[in-house]
PDB file of N, H, CA, C and O in Angstrom:
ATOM      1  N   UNK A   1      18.604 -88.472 160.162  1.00  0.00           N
ATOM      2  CA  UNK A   1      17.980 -88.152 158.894  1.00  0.00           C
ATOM      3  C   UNK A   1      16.771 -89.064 158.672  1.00  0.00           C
ATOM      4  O   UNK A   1      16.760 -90.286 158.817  1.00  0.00           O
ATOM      5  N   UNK A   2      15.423 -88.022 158.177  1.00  0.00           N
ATOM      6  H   UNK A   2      15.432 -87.029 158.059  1.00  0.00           H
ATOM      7  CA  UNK A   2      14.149 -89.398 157.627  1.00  0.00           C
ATOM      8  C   UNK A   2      14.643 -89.865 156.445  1.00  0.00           C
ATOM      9  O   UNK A   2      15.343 -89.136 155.742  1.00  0.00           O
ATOM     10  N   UNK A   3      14.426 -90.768 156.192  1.00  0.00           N
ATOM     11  H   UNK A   3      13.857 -91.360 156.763  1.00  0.00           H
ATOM     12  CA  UNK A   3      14.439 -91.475 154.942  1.00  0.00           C
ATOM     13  C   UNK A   3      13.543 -91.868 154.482  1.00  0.00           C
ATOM     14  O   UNK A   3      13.626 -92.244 153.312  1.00  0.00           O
ATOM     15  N   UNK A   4      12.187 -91.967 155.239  1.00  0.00           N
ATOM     16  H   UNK A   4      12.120 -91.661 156.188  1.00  0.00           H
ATOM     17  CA  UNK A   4      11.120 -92.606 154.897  1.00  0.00           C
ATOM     18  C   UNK A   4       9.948 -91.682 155.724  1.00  0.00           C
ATOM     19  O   UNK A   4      10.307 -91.246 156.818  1.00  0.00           O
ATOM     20  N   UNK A   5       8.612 -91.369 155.281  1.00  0.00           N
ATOM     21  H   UNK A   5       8.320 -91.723 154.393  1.00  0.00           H
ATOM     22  CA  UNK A   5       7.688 -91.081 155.690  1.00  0.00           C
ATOM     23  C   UNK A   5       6.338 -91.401 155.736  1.00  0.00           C
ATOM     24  O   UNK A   5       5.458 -90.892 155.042  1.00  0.00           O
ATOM     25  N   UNK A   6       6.191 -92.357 156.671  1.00  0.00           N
ATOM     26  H   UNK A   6       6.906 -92.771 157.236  1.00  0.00           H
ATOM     27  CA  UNK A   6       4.835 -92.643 156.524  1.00  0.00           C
ATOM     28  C   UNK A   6       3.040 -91.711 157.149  1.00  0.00           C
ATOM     29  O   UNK A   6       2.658 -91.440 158.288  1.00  0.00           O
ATOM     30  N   UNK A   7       2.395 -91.487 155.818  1.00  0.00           N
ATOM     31  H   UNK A   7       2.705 -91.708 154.894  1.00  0.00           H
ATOM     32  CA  UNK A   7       1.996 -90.289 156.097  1.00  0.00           C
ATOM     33  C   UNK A   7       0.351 -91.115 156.611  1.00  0.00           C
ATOM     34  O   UNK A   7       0.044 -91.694 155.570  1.00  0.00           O
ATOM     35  N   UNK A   8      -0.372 -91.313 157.278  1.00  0.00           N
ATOM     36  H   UNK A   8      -0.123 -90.842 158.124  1.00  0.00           H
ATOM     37  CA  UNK A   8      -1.423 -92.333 157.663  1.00  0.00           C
ATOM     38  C   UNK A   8      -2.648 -91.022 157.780  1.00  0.00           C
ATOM     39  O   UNK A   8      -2.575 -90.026 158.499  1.00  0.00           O
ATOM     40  N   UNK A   9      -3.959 -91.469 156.652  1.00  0.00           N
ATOM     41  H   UNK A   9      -4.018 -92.278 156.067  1.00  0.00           H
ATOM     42  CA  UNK A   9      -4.966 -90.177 156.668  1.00  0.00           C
ATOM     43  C   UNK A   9      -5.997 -91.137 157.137  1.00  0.00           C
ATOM     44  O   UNK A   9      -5.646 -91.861 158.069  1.00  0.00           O
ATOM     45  N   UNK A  10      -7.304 -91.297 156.634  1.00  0.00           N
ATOM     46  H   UNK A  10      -7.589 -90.709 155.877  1.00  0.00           H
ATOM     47  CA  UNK A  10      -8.334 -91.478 157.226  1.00  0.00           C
ATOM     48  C   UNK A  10      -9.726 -91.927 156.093  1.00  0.00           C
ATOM     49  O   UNK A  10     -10.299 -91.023 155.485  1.00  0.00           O
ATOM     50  N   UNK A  11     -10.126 -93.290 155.928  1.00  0.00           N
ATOM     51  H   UNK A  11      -9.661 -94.025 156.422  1.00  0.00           H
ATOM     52  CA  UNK A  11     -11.008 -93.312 154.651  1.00  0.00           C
ATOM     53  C   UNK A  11     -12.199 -92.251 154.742  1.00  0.00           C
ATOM     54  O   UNK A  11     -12.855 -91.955 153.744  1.00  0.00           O
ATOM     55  N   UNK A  12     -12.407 -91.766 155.845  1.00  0.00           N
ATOM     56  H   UNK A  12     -11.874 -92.006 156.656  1.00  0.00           H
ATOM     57  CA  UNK A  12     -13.839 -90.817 155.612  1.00  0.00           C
ATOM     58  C   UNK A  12     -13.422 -89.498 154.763  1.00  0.00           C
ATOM     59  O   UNK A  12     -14.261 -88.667 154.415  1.00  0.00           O
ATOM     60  N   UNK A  13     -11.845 -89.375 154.425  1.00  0.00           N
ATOM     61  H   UNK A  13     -11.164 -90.050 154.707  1.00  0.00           H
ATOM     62  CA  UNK A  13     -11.906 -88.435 153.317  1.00  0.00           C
ATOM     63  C   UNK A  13     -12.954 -88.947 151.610  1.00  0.00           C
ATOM     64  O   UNK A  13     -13.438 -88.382 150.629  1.00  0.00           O
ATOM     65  N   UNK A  14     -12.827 -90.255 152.144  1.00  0.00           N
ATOM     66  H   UNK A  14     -12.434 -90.714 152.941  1.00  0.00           H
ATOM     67  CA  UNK A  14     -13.568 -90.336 150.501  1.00  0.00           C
ATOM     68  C   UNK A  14     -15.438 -90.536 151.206  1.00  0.00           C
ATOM     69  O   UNK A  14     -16.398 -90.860 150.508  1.00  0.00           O
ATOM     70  N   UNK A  15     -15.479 -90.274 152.496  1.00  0.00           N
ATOM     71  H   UNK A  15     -14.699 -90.011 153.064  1.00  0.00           H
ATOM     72  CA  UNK A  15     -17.225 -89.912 152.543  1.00  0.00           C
ATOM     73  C   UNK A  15     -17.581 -90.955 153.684  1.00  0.00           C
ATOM     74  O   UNK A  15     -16.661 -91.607 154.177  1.00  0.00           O
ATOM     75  N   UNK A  16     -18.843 -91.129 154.107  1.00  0.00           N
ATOM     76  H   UNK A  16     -19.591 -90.599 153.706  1.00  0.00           H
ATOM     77  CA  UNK A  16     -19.365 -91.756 154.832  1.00  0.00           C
ATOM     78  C   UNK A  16     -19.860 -92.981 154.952  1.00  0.00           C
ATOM     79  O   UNK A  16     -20.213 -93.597 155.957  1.00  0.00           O
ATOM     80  N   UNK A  17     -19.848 -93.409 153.329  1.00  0.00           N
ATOM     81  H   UNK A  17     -19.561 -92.909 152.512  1.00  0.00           H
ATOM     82  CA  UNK A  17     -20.633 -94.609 153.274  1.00  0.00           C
ATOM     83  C   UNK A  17     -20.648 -94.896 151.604  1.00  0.00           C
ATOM     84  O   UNK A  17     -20.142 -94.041 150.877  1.00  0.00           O
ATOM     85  N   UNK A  18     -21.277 -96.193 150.977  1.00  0.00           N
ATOM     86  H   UNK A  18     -21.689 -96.887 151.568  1.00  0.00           H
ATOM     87  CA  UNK A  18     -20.929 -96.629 149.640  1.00  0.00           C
ATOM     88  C   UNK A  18     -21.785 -97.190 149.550  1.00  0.00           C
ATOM     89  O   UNK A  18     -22.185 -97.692 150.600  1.00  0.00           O
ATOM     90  N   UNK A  19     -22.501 -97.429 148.423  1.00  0.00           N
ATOM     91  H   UNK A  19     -22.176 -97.020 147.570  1.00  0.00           H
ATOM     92  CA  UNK A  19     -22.865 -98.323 148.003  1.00  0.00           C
ATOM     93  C   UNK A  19     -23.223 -99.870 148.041  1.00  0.00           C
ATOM     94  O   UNK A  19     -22.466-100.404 147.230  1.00  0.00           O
ATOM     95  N   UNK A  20     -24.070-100.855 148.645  1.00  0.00           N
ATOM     96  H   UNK A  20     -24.685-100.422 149.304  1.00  0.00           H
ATOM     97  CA  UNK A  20     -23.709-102.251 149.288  1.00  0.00           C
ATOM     98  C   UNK A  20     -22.383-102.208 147.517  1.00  0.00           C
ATOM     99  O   UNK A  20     -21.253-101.808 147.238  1.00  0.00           O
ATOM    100  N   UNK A  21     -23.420-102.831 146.912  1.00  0.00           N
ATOM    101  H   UNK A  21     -24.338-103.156 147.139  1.00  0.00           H
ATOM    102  CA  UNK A  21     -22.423-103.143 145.830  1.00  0.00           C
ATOM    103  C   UNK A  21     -20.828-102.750 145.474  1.00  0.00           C
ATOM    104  O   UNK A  21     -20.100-103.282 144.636  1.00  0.00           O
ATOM    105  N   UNK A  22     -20.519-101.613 146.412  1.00  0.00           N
ATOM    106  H   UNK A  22     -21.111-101.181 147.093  1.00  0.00           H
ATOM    107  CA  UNK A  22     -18.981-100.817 145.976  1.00  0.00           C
ATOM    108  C   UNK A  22     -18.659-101.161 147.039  1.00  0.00           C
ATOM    109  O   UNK A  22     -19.165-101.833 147.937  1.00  0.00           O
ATOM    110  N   UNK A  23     -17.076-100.250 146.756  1.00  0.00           N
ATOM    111  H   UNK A  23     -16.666 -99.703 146.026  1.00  0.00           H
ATOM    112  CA  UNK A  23     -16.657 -99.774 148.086  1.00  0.00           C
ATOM    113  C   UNK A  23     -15.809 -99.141 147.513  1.00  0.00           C
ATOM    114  O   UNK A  23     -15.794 -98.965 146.295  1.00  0.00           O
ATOM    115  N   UNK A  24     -14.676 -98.546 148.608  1.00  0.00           N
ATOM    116  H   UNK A  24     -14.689 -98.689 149.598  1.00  0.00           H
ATOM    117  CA  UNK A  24     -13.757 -97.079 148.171  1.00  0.00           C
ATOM    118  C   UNK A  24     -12.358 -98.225 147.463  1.00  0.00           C
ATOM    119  O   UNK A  24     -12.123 -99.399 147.748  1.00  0.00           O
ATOM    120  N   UNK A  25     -11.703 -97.371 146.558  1.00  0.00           N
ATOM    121  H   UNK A  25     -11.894 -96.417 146.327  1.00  0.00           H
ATOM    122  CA  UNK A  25     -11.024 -97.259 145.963  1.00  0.00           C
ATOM    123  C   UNK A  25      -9.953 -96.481 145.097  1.00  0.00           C
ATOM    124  O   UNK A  25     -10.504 -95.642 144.384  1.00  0.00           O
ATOM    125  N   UNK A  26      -9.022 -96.509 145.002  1.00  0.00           N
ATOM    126  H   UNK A  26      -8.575 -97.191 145.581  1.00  0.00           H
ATOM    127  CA  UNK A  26      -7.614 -95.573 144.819  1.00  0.00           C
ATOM    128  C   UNK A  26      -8.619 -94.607 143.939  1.00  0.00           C
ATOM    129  O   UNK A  26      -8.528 -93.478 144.419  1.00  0.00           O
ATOM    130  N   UNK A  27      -9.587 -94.619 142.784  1.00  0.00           N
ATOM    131  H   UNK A  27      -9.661 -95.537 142.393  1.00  0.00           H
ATOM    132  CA  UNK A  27      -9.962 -94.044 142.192  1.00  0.00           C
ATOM    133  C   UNK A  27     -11.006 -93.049 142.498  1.00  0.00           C
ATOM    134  O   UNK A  27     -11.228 -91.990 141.909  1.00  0.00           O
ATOM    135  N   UNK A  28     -11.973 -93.866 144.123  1.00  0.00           N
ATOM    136  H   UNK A  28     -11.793 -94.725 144.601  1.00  0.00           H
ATOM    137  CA  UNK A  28     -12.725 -92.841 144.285  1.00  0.00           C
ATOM    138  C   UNK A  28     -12.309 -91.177 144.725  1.00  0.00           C
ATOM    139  O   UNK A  28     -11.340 -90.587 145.203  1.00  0.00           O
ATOM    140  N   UNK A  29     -13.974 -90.786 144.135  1.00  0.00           N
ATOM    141  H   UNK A  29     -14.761 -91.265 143.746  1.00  0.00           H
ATOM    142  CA  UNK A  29     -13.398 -89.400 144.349  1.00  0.00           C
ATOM    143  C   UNK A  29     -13.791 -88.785 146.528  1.00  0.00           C
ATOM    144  O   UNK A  29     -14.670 -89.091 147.333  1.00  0.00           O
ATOM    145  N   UNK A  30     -12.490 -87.815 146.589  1.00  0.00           N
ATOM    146  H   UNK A  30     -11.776 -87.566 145.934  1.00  0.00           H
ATOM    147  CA  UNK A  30     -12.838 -87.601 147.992  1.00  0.00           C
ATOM    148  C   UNK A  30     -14.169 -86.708 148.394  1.00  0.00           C
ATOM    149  O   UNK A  30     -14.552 -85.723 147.763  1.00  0.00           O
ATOM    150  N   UNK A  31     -14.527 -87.023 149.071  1.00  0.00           N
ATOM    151  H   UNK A  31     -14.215 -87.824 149.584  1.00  0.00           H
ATOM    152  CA  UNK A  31     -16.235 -86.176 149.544  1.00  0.00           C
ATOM    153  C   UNK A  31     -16.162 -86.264 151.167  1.00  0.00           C
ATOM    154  O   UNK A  31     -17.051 -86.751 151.866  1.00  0.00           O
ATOM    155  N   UNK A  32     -14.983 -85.723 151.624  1.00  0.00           N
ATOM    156  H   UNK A  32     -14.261 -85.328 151.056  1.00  0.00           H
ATOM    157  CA  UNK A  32     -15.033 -85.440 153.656  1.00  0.00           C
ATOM    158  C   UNK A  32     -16.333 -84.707 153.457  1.00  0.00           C
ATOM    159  O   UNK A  32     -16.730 -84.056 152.491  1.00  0.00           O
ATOM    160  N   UNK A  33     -17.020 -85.037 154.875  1.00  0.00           N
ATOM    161  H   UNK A  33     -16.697 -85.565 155.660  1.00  0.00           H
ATOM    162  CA  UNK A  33     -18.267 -84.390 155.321  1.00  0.00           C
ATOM    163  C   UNK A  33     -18.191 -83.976 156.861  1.00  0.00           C
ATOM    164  O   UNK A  33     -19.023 -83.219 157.361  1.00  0.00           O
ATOM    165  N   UNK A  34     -17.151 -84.520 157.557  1.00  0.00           N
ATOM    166  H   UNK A  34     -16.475 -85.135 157.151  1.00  0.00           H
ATOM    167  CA  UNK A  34     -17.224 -83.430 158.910  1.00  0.00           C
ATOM    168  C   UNK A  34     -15.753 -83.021 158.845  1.00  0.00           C
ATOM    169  O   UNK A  34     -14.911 -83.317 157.996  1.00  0.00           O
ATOM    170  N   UNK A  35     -15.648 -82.282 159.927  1.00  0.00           N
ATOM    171  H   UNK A  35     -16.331 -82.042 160.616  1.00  0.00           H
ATOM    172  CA  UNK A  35     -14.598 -81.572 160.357  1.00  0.00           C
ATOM    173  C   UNK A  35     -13.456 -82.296 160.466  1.00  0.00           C
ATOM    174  O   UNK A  35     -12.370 -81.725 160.358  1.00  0.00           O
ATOM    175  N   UNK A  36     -13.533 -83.562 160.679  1.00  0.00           N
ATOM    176  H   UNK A  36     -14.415 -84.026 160.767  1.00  0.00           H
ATOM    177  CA  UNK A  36     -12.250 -84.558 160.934  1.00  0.00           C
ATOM    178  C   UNK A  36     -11.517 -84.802 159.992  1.00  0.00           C
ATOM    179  O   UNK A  36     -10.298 -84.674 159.876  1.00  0.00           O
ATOM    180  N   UNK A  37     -12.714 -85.365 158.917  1.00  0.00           N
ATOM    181  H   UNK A  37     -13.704 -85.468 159.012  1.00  0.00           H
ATOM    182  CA  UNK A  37     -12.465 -85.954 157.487  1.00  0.00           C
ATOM    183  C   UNK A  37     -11.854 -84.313 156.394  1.00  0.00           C
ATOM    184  O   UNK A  37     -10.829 -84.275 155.713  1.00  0.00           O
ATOM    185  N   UNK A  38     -12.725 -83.340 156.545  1.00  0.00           N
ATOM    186  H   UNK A  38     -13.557 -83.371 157.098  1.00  0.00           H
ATOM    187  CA  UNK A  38     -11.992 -82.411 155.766  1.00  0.00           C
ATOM    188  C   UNK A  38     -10.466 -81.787 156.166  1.00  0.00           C
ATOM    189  O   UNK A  38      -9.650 -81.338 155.360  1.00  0.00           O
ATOM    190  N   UNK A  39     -10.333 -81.869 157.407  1.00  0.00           N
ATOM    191  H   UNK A  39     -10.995 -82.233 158.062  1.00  0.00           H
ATOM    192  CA  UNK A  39      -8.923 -81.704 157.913  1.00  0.00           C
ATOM    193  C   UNK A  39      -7.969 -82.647 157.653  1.00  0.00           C
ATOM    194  O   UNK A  39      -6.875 -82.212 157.294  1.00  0.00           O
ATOM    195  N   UNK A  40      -8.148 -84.157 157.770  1.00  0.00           N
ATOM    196  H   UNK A  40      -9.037 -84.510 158.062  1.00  0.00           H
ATOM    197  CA  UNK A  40      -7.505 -84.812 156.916  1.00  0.00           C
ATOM    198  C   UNK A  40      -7.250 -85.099 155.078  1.00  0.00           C
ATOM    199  O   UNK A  40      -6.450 -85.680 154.344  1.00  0.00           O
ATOM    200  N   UNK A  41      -8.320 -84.390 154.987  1.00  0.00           N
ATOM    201  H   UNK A  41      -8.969 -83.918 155.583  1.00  0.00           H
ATOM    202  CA  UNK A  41      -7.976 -83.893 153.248  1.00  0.00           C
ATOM    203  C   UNK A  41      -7.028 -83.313 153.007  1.00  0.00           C
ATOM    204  O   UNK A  41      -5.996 -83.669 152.439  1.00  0.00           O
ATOM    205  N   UNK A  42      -7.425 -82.072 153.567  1.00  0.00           N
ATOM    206  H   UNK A  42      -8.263 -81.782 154.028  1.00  0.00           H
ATOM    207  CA  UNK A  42      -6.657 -80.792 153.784  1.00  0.00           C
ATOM    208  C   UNK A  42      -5.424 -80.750 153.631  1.00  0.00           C
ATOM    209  O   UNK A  42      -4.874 -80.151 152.706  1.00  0.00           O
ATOM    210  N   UNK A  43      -4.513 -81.748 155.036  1.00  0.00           N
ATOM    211  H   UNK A  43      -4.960 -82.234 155.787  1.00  0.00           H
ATOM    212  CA  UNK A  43      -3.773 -82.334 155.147  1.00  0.00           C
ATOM    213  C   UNK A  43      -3.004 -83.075 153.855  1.00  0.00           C
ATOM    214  O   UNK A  43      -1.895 -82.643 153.540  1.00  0.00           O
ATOM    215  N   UNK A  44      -3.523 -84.062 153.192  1.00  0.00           N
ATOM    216  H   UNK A  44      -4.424 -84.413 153.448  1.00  0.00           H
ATOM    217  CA  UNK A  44      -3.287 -84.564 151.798  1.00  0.00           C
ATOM    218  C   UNK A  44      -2.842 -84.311 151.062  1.00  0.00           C
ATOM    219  O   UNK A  44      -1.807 -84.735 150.547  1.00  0.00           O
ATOM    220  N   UNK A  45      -3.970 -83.010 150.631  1.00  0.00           N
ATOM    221  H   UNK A  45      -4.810 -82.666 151.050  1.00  0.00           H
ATOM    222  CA  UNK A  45      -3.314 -81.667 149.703  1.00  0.00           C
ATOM    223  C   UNK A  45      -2.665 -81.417 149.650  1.00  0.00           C
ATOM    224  O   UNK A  45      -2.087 -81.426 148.564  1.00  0.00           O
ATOM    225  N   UNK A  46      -1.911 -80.780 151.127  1.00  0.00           N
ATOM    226  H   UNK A  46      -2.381 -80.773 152.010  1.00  0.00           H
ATOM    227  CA  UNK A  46      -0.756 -79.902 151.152  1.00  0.00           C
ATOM    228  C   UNK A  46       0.270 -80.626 151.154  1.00  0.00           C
ATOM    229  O   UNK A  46       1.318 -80.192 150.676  1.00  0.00           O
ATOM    230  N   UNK A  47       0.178 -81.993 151.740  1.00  0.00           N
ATOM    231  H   UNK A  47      -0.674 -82.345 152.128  1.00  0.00           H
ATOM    232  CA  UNK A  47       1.933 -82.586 151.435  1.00  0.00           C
ATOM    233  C   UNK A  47       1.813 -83.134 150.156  1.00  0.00           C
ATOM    234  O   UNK A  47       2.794 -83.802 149.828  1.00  0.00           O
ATOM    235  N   UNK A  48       0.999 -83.065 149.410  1.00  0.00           N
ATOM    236  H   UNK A  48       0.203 -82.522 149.677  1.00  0.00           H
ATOM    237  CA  UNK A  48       1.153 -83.589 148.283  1.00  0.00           C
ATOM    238  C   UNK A  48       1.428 -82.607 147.486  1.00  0.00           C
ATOM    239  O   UNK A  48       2.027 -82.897 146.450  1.00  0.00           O
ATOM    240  N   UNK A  49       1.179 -81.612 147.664  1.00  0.00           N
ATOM    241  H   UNK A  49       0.693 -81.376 148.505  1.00  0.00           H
ATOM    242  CA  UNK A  49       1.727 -80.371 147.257  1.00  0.00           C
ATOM    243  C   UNK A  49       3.279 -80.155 147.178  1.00  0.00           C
ATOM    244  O   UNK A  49       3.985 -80.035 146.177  1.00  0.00           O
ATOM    245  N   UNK A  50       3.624 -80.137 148.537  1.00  0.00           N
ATOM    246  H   UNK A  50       3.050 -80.234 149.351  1.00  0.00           H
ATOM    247  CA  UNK A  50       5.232 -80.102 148.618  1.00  0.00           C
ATOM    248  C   UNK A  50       6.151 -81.235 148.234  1.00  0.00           C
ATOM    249  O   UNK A  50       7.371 -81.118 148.111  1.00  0.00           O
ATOM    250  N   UNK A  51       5.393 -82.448 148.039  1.00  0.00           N
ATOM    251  H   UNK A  51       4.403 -82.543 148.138  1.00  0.00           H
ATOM    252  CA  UNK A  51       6.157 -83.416 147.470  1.00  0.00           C
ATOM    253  C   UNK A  51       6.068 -83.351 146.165  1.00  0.00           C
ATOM    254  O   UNK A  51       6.941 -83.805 145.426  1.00  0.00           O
ATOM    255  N   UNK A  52       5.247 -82.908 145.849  1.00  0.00           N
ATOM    256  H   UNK A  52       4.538 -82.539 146.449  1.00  0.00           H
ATOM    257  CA  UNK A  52       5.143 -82.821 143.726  1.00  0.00           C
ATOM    258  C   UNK A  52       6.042 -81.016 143.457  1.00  0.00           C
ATOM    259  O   UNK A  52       6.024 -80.491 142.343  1.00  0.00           O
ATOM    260  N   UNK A  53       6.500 -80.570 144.259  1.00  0.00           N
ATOM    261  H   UNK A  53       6.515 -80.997 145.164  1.00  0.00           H
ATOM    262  CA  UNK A  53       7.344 -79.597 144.161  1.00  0.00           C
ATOM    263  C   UNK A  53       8.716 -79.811 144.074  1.00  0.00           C
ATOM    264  O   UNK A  53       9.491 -79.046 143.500  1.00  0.00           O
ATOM    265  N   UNK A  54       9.187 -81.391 144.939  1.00  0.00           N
ATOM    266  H   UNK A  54       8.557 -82.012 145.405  1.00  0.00           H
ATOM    267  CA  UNK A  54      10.258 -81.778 145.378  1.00  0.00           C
ATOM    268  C   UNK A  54      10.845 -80.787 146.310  1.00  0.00           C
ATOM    269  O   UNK A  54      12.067 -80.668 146.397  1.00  0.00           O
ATOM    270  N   UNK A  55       9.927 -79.987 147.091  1.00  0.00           N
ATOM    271  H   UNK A  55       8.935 -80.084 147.020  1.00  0.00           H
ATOM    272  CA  UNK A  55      10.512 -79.680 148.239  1.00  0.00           C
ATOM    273  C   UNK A  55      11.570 -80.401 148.974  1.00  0.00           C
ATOM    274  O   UNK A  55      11.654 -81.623 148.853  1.00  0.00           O
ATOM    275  N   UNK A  56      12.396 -79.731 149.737  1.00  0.00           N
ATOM    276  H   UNK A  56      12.328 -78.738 149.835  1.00  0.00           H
ATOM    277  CA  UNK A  56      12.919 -80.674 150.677  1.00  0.00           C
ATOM    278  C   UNK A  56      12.130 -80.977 152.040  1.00  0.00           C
ATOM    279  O   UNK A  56      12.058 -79.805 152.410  1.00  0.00           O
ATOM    280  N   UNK A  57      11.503 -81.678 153.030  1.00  0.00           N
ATOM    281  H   UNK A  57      11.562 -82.630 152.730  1.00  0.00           H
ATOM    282  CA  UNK A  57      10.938 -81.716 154.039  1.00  0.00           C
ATOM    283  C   UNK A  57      11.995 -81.999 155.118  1.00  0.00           C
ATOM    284  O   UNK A  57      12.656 -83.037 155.139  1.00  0.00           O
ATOM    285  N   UNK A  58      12.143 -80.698 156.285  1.00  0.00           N
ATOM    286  H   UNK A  58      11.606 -79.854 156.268  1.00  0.00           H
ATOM    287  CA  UNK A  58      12.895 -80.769 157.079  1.00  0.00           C
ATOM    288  C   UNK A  58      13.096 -81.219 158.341  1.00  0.00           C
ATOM    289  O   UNK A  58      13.588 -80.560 159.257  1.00  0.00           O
ATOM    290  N   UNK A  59      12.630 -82.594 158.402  1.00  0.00           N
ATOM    291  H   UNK A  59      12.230 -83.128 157.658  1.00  0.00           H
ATOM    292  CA  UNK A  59      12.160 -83.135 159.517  1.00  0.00           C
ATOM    293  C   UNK A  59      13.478 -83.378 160.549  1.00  0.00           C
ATOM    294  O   UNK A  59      13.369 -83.413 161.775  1.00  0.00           O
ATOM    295  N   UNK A  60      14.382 -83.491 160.020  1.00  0.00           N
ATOM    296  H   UNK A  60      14.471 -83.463 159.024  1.00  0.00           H
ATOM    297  CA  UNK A  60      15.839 -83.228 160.737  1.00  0.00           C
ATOM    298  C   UNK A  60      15.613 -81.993 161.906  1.00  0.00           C
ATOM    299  O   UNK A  60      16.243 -82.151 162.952  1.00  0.00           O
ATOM    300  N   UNK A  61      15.000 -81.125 161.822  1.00  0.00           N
ATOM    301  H   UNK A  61      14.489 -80.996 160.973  1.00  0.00           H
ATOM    302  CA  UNK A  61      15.170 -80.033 162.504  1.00  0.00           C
ATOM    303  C   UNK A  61      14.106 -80.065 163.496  1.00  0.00           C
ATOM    304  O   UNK A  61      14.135 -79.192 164.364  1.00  0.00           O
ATOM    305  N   UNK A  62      13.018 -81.068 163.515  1.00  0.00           N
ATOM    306  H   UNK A  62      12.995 -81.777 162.810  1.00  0.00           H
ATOM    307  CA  UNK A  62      12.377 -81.197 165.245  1.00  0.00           C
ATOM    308  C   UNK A  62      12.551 -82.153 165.464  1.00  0.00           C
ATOM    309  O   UNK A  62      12.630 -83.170 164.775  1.00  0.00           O
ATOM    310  N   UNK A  63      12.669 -81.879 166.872  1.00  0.00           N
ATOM    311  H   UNK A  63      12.605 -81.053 167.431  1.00  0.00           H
ATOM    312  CA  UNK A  63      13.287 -82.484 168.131  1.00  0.00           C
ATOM    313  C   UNK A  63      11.405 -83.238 168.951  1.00  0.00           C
ATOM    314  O   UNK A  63      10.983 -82.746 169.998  1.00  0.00           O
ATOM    315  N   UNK A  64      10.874 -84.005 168.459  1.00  0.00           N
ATOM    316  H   UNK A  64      11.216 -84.404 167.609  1.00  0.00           H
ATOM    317  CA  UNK A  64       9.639 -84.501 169.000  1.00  0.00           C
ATOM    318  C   UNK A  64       9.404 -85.867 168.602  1.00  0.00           C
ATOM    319  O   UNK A  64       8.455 -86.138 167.866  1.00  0.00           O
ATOM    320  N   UNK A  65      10.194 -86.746 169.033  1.00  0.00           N
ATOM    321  H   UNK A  65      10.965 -86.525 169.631  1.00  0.00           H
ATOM    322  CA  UNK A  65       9.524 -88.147 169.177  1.00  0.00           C
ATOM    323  C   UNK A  65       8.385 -88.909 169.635  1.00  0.00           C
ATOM    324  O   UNK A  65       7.712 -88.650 170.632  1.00  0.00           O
ATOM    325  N   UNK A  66       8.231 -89.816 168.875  1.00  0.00           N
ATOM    326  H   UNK A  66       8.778 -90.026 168.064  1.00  0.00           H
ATOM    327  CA  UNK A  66       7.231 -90.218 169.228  1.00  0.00           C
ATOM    328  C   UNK A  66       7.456 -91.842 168.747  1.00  0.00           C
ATOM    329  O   UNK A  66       8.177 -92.089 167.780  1.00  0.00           O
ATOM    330  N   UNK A  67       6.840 -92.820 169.436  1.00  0.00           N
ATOM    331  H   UNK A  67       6.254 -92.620 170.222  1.00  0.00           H
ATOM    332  CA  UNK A  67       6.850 -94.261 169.306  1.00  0.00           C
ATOM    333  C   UNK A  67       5.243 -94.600 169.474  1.00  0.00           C
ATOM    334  O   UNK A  67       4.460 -94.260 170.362  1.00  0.00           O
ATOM    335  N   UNK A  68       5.029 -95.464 168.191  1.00  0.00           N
ATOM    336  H   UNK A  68       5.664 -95.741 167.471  1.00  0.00           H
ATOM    337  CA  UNK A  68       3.734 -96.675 168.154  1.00  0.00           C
ATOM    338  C   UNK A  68       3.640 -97.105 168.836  1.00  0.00           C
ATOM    339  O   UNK A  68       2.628 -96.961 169.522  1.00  0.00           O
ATOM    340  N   UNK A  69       4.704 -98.032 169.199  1.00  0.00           N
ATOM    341  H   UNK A  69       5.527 -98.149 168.643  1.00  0.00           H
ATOM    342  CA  UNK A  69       4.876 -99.380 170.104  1.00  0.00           C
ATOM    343  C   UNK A  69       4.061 -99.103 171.385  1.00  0.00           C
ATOM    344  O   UNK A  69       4.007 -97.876 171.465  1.00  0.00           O
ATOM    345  N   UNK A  70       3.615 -99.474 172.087  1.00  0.00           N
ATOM    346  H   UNK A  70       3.659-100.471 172.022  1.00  0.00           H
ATOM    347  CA  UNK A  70       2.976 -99.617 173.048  1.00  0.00           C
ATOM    348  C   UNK A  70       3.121-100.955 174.118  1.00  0.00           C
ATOM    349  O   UNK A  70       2.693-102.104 174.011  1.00  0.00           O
ATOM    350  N   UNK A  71       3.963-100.246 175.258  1.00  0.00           N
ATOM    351  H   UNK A  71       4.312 -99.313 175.344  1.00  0.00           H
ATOM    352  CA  UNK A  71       3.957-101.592 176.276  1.00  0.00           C
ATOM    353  C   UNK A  71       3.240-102.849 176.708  1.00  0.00           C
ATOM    354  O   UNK A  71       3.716-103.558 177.594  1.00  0.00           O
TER     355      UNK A  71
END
């Protein structure tokens, strides 16, 4: 069973570049500009979607591991 999900996106959803004076923050707004960055929006959306539904997410049911760790 997951118990935990860590979901890892990408800062170029909030754009390419800032301000010297700024930088990104929980508040900025998102502005993806290529294909990478809008697919990881995209992405965002939709599980944030199913989690503000309280879906259940059925991750019990694939069989595809995968490990960080690196030898």
């Amino acid at each position: 069973m997951v118990r935990r999900l860590v979901f890892l996106s990408s800062i170029k959803v909030n754009g390419e570049s800032t301000r010297v004076e700024s930088s990104f923050s929980v508040g900025s707004r998102s502005e993806p500009q290529d294909d990478y960055a809008i697919q990881k929006w995209e992405a965002e959306q939709g599980l944030m979607q199913v989690v503000d539904k309280g879906m259940p997410l059925r991750f019990g049911l694939i069989e595809n591991r995968r490990s960080l760790i690196l030898p």
